[in-house]
C-alpha positions in Angstrom: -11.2 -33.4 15.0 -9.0 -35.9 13.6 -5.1 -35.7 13.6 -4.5 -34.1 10.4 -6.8 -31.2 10.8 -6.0 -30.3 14.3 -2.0 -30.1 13.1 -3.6 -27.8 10.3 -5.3 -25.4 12.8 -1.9 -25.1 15.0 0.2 -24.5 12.0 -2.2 -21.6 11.0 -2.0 -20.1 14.5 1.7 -20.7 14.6 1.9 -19.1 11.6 -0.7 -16.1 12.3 1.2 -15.3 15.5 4.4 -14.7 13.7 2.7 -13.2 10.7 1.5 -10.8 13.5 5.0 -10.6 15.2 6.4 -9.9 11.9 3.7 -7.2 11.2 4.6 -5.2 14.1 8.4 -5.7 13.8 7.9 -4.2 10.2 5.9 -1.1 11.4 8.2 -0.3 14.3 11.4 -0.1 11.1 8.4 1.9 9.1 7.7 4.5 11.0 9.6 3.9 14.8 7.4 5.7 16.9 4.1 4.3 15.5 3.0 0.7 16.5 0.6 -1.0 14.4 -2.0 -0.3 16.1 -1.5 3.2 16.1 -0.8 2.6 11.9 -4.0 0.6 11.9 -6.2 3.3 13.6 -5.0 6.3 11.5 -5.4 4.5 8.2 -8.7 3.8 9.2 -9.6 7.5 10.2 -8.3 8.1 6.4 -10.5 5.3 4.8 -13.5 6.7 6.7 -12.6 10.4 5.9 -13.3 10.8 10.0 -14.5 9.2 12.5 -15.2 9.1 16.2 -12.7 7.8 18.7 -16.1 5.4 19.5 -16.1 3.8 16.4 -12.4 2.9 16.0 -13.5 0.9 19.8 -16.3 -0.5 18.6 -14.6 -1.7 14.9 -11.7 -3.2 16.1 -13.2 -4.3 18.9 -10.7 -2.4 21.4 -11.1 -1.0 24.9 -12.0 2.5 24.7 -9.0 3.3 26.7 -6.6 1.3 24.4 -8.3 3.7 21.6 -7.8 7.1 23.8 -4.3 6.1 24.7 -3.6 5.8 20.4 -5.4 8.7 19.6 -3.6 10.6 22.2 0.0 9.5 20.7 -1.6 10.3 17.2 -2.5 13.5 18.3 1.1 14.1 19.8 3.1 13.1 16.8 0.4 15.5 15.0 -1.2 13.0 12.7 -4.3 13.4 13.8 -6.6 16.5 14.8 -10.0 16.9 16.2 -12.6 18.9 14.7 -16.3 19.2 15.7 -18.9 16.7 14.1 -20.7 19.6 11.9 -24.1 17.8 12.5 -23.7 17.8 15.9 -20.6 20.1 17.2 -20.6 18.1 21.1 -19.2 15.4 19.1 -15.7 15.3 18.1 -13.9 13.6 14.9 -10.8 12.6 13.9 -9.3 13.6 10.9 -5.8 12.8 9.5 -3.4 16.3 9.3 -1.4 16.6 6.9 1.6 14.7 7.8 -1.1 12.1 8.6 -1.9 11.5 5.5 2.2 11.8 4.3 3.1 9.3 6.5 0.2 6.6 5.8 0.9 7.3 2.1 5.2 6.7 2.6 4.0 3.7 5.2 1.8 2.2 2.5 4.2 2.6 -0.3 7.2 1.1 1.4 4.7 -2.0 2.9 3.2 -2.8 -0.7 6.7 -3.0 -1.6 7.6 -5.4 1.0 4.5 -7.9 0.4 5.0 -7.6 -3.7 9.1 -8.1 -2.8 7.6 -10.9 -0.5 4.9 -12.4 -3.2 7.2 -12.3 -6.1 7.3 -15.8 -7.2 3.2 -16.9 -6.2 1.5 -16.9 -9.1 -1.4 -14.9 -10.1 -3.8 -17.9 -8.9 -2.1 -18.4 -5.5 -1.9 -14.8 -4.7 -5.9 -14.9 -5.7 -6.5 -17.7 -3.5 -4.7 -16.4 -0.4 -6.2 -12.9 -0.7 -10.1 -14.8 -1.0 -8.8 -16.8 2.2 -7.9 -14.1 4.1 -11.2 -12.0 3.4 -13.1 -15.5 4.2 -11.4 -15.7 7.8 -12.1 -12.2 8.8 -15.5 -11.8 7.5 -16.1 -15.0 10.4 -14.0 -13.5 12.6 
């Protein structure tokens, strides 16, 4: 890799790690007693109007036990509830409660503010650029 490209790749993982540390700062000020991870997970149970505990593992490619230990918190702060898979009732899924669904809806408000606060002076062009980036690097990912 020659010189100038292998600065390129540390600044984007320089940058990415305190994107990420920046992320998580900004979730713990959002809502203090969900993490990211915990933000990330319910708003995914929301997208996919339920799912199982197995499929949040397998999408973000997490430990099962990182999952169960989320869920669990979820479940404790009563965002999330279980109710038997109608097609099969062994299986469980988790659905969003209603204060679920508040909070990801005051979470998501307050973030898009932040990023359009954030984003205010890139142009139309740039912001279309860096969002077609960013779905290029995690469709490889």
């Amino acid at each position: 890799m020659p010189a100038g490209r292998d600065e390129s790749v540390d600044t984007i993982q320089r940058e990415l790690t305190a994107f990420a540390r920046r992320a998580r700062a900004t979730a713990a000020r959002l809502h203090p007693e969900l993490s990211l991870v915990s933000y990330t997970l319910l708003s995914h149970i929301d997208e996919q109007h339920g799912c199982r505990a197995t499929d949040l593992a397998a999408h973000y490619l997490l430990d099962k036990s990182t999952v169960s230990r989320q869920v669990a918190t979820l479940e404790k702060l009563g965002l999330v509830e279980r109710r038997p898979d109608p097609a099969d009732h062994r299986v469980q899924v988790l659905h969003p409660t209603e204060a679920g669904t508040r909070v990801l809806s005051s979470t998501h408000a307050s973030r898009r503010a932040a990023y359009q606060e954030r984003l205010a002076d890139w142009s139309t062009e740039d912001l279309d650029r860096f969002a077609a980036y960013l779905l290029r690097y995690n469709r490889n990912a």
